[in-house]
C-alpha positions in Angstrom: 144.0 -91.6 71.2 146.0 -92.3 74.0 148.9 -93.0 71.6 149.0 -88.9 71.0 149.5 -87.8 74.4 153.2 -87.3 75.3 155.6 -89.3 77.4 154.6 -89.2 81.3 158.1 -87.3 82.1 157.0 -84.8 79.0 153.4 -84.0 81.2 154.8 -83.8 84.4 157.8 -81.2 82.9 154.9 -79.2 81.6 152.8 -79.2 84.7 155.6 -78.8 86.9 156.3 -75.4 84.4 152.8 -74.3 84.0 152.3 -74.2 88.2 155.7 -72.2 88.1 154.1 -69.7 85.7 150.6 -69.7 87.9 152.5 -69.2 91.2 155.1 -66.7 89.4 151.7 -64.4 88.1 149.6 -64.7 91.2 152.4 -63.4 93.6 153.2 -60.5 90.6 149.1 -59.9 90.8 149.5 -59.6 94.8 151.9 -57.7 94.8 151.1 -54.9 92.6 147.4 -54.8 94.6 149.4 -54.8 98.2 151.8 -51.5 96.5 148.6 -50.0 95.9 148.1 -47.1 98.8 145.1 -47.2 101.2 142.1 -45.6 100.2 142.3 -41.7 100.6 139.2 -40.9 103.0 136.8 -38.9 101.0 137.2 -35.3 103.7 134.5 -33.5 103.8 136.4 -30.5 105.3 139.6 -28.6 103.7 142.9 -30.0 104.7 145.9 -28.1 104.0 149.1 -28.5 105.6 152.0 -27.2 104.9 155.0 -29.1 104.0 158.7 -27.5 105.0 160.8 -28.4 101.9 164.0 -28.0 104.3 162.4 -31.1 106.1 162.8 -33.4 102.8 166.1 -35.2 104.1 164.4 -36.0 107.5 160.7 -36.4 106.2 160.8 -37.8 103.1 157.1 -37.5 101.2 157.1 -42.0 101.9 156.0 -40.6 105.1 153.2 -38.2 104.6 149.4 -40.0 105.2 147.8 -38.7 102.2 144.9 -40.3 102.8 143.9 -37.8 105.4 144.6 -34.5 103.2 142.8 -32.8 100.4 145.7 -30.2 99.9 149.5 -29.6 100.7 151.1 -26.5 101.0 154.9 -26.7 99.6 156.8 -24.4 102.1 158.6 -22.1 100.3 159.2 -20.0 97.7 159.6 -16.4 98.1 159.6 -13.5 95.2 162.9 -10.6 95.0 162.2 -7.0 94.8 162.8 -7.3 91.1 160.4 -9.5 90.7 161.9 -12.7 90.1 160.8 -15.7 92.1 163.2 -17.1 94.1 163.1 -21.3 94.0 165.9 -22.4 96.8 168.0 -25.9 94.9 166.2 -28.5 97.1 162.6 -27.2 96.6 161.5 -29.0 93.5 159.9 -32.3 94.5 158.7 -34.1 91.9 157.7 -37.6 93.5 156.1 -35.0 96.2 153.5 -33.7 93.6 153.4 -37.0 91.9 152.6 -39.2 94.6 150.0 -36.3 95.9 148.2 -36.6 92.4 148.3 -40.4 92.4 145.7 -39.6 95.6 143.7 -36.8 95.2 145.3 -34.5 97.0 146.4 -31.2 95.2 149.9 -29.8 95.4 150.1 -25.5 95.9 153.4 -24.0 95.9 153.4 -21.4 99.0 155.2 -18.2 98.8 156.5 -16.0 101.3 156.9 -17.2 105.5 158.4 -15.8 108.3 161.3 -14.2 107.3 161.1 -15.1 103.7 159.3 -12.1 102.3 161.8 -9.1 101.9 161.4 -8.7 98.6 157.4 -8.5 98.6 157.0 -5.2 99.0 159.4 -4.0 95.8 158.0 -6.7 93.8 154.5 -5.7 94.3 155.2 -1.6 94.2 155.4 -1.6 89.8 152.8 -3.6 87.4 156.2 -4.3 85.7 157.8 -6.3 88.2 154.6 -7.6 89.4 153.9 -9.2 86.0 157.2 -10.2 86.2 156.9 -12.6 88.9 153.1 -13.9 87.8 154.4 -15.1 84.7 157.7 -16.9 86.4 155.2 -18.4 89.1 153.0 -19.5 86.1 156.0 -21.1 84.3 157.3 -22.7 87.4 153.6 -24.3 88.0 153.1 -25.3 84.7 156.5 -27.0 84.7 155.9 -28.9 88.1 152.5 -30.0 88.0 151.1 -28.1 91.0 147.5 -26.8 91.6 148.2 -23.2 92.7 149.8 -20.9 94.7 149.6 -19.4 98.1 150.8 -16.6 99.6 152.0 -15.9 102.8 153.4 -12.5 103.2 154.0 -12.0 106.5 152.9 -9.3 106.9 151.6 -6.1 105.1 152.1 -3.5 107.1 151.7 0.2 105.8 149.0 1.8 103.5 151.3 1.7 100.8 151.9 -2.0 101.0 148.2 -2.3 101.7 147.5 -0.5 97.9 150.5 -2.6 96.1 149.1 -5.8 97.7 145.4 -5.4 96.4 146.8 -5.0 93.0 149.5 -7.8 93.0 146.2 -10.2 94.1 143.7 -9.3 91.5 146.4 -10.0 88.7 147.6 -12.8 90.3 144.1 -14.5 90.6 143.1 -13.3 86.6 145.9 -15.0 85.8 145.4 -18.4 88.1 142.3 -18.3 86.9 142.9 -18.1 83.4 144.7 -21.4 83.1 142.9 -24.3 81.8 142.2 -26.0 84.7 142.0 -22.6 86.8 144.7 -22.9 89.2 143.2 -22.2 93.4 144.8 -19.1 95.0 145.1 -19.2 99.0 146.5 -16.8 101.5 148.0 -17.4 104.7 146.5 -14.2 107.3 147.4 -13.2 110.4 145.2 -14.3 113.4 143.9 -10.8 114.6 143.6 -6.8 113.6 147.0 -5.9 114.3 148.4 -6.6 110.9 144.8 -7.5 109.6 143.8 -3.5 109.0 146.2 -3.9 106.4 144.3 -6.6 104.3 141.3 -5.6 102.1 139.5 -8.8 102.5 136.2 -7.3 101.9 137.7 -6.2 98.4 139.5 -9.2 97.7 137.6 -12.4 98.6 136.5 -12.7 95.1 139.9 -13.6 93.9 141.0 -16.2 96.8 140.1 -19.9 96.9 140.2 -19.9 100.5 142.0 -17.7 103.1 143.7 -19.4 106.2 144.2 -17.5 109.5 147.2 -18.6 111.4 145.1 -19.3 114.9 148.7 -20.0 116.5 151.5 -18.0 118.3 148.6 -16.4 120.4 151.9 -16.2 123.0 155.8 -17.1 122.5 158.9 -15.1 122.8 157.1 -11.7 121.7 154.8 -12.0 124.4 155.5 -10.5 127.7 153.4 -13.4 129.7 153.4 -16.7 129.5 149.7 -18.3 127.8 148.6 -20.7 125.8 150.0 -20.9 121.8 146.9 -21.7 120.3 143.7 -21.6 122.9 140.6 -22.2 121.4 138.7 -20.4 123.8 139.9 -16.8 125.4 140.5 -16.9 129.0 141.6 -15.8 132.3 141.4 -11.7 130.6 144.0 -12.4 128.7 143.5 -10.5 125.6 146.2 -12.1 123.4 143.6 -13.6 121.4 142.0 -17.7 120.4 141.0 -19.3 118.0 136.9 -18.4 118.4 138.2 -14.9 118.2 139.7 -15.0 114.9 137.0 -17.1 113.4 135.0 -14.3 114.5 137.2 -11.6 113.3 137.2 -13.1 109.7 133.6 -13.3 109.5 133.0 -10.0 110.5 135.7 -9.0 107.7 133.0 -10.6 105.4 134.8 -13.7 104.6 132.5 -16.3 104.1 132.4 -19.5 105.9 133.1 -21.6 102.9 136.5 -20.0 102.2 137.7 -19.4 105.8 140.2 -22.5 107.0 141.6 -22.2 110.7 144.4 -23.1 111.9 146.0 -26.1 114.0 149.6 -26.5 115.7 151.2 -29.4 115.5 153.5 -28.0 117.9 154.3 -25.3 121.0 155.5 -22.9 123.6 157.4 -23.6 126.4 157.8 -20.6 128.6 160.5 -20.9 131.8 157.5 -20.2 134.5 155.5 -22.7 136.5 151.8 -21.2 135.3 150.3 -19.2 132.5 149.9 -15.7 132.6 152.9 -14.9 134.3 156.5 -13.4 133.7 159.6 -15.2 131.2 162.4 -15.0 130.2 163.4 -17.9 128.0 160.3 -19.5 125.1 161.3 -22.6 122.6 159.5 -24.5 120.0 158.6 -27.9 120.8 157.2 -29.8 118.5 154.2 -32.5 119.2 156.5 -35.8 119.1 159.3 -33.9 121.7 156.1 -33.0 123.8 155.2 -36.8 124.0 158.6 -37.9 124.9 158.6 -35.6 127.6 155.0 -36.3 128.8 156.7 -40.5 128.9 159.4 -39.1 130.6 157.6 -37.9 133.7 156.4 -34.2 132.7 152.6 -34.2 133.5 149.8 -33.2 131.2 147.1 -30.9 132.3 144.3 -29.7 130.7 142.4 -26.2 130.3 139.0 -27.0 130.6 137.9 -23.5 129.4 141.2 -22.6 126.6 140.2 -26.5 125.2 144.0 -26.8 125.6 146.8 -28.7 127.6 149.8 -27.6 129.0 152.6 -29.7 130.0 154.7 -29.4 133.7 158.0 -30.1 134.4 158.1 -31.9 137.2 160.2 -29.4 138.7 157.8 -26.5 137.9 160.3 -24.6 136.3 158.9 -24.7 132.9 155.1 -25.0 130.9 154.6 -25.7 127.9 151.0 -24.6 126.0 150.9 -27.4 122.9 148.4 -29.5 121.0 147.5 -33.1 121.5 144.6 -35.1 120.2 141.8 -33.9 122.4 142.1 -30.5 121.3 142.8 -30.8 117.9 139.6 -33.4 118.1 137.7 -30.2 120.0 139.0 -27.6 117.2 137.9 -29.8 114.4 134.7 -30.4 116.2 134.5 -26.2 116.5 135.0 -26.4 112.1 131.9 -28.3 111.6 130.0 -26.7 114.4 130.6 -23.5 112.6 130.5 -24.9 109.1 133.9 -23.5 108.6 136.0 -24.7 105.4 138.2 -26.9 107.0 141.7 -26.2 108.2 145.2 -25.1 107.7 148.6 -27.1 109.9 151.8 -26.0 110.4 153.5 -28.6 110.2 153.1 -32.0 109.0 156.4 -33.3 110.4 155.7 -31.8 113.8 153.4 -34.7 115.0 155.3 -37.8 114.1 155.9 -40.1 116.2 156.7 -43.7 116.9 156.0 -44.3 112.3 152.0 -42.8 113.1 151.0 -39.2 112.4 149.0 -39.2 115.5 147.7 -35.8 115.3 146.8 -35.7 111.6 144.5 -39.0 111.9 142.8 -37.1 114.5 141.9 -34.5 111.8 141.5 -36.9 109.0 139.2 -39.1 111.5 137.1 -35.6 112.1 136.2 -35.1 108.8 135.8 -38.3 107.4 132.7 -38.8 105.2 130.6 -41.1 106.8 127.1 -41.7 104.6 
C-alpha cells in the first residue's frame, strides 16, 4: 500500500497547508471569544443613568461599562406646545441602543430637562395635542428600538399644569402599556415639596414603572449658603434638604419602595467660601474626574462624618467644593438596600471618568452585585 501514498514533497505541502488552516481558525475562534464583552453583573438593584446625547463626540457609547447598568436614560428629547416632539440631529444612536440590547440593559428615551421643557405645558393643556405627541413618541420608539420613555418636566408648577399633567400620564402609560412588549414609563421628580405639591403621585403611581427623585442640587448657585450638593444625611440645621429626607418624603407620598430610585451625583458644587453654611458669591459644576485632579494636585479631601459626604479645600481656603467620591456613593447604595429601595438614578455617566475606569459607577455596580 505504501505505493498509494503520495510523494514526500506532496505530504509535507499538505501538512504544511492543513497547520496554516488550524492556526488560521484557532486565532479566528480566539478572537471572536476575546470581542465578546464581559459578563454584565446580574444587579439586583435598578440602575439608570442618564446618558447626555450632546456628550456623544467626547463619550462615545465604546466607553460606557454596561456591565454595571440595568437601564440608560437617553438625555433628551423635549415635546413643542403643538405637540410635536422635538428630536435634536445628533440624538439618534443606533449602536447606543444596539450595543445596550446586546447586554441586557434597556435603552428609554428621556424627555424634558432643565431648560428643555417650554413646550410641556401647551402640549399637555388639549387631548389633541396630547395625543399628538404619544403617538410621535410611539413612532419614534418603535423606529429606534428603545424600551420606554421618561419624563422629566422640570417642573409642574401651577394647579392648572398639575390637572393637564395627570392627564397627559395616564394616556401616555395606556399607550406604553399597550405595546406588545409593554414599554416602562419613568419620571424624573424633584427632591422635596416645593415643586412636589404639584405632582399627584398618590394618583399616579399606577401608571409609572418607577419614579426617580433627583437627591442632588440640595445647594448651588440658587442657594444663598454654601452646603453640601447631595448630603445623605441633614445637618448642622440646615434645612435645604438630603437624601434620607426625600426618601422619606416619597414614601409618605405613597410611593412604594419598589418603584422609588434615588438619586447619585457623579459631580458637584464649588462655592467661593472656606466652610459650609456660609455666604457666596460665585458656584460651578465640577465634575467627579476634575474633582480628582484637583484632589492630586494638592486640594485636600475632608469628610462629613454626619452628611456621609466630602468636601474638597483649596489649599488656600478660598473655595469648597461639596462632591461625591466612592465612599459615599458606597454609603448611599448601602442606604438603597438598607431601605429596600429600587435602586438608583445618576446624572451623569460621563461625569466620573477618569484615567479609562468609571470609578464611581463600579462602586454602584460593585453594591448591587448578585452574590448567591
Amino acid at each position: 500500500m505504501r505505493g498509494n501514498r503520495p510523494p514526500v514533497w506532496q505530504r509535507a505541502f499538505w501538512i504544511g497547508l492543513f497547520s496554516v488552516f488550524t492556526l488560521f481558525g484557532w486565532r479566528c475562534s480566539h478572537r471572536e471569544t476575546t470581542s465578546e464583552p464581559p459578563p454584565s453583573l446580574p444587579l439586583k438593584k435598578v440602575v439608570m443613568g442618564y446618558y447626555p446625547a450632546w456628550k456623544k463626540a467626547d463619550f462615545g457609547h465604546t466607553k460606557i461599562k454596561f456591565e454595571y447598568l440595568t437601564h440608560i436614560a437617553h438625555a433628551f428629547t423635549k415635546p413643542d406646545a403643538a405637540g410635536n416632539l422635538v428630536v435634536a440631529p445628533d440624538y439618534r444612536y443606533p449602536e447606543l441602543v444596539a450595543e445596550a440590547h446586546r447586554r441586557g440593559v434597556k435603552v428609554i428615551m428621556s424627555i424634558g430637562g432643565w431648560g428643555n421643557c417650554e413646550g410641556f405645558p401647551g402640549m399637555a393643556a388639549l387631548p389633541v395635542t396630547r395625543a399628538k405627541f404619544i403617538g410621535q413618541v410611539l413612532d419614534f420608539l418603535k423606529a429606534n428600538r428603545y424600551d420606554g420613555v421618561d419624563i422629566d418636566w422640570e417642573f409642574v408648577s401651577n394647579p392648572t399644569e398639575q390637572r393637564d399633567f395627570v392627564s397627559f400620564i395616564r394616556e401616555l402609560s395606556q399607550a406604553l402599556k399597550a405595546q406588545d412588549p409593554p414599554l416602562q414609563l419613568t419620571m424624573a421628580a424633584s427632591s422635596g415639596h416645593y415643586y412636589g405639591q404639584w405632582i399627584n403621585f398618590e394618583e399616579l403611581i399606577s401608571c409609572f414603572d418607577f419614579i426617580g427623585f433627583m437627591t442632588y442640587d440640595y445647594h448651588g448657585p440658587w442657594s444663598d449658603h454654601s452646603g453640601h450638593n447631595s448630603p445623605l444625611y441633614l445637618c448642622g440645621n440646615d434645612a435645604c434638604g438630603s437624601l434620607n429626607d426625600t426618601f422619606i418624603y416619597g414614601l409618605s407620598r405613597k410611593i412604594p419602595k419598589e418603584k422609588l430610585l434615588v438619586g447619585l451625583a457623579f459631580y458637584g458644587q464649588s462655592f467661593n467660601c472656606p466652610e459650609l453654611y456660609q455666604p457666596f458669591s460665585e458656584s460651578l459644576d465640577y465634575s467627579y474626574a476634575d474633582v480628582a485632579g484637583l484632589l492630586t494636585g494638592g486640594w485636600i479631601r475632608l469628610w462629613d462624618d454626619c452628611a456621609q459626604v466630602p468636601i474638597a479645600r483649596k489649599p488656600d481656603q478660598s473655595v469648597i467644593i461639596s462632591y461625591d467620591d466612592g465612599q459615599s456613593i458606597g454609603a448611599k447604595c448601602q442606604y438603597v438596600l438598607d431601605n429596600n429601595a429600587a435602586g438608583v438614578i445618576i446624572w451623569e455617566l460621563t461625569q466620573d471618568y477618569d484615567q479609562d475606569q468609571s470609578v464611581l459607577l463600579k462602586v454602584v455596580g460593585d453594591s448591587f452585585a448578585k452574590t448567591e
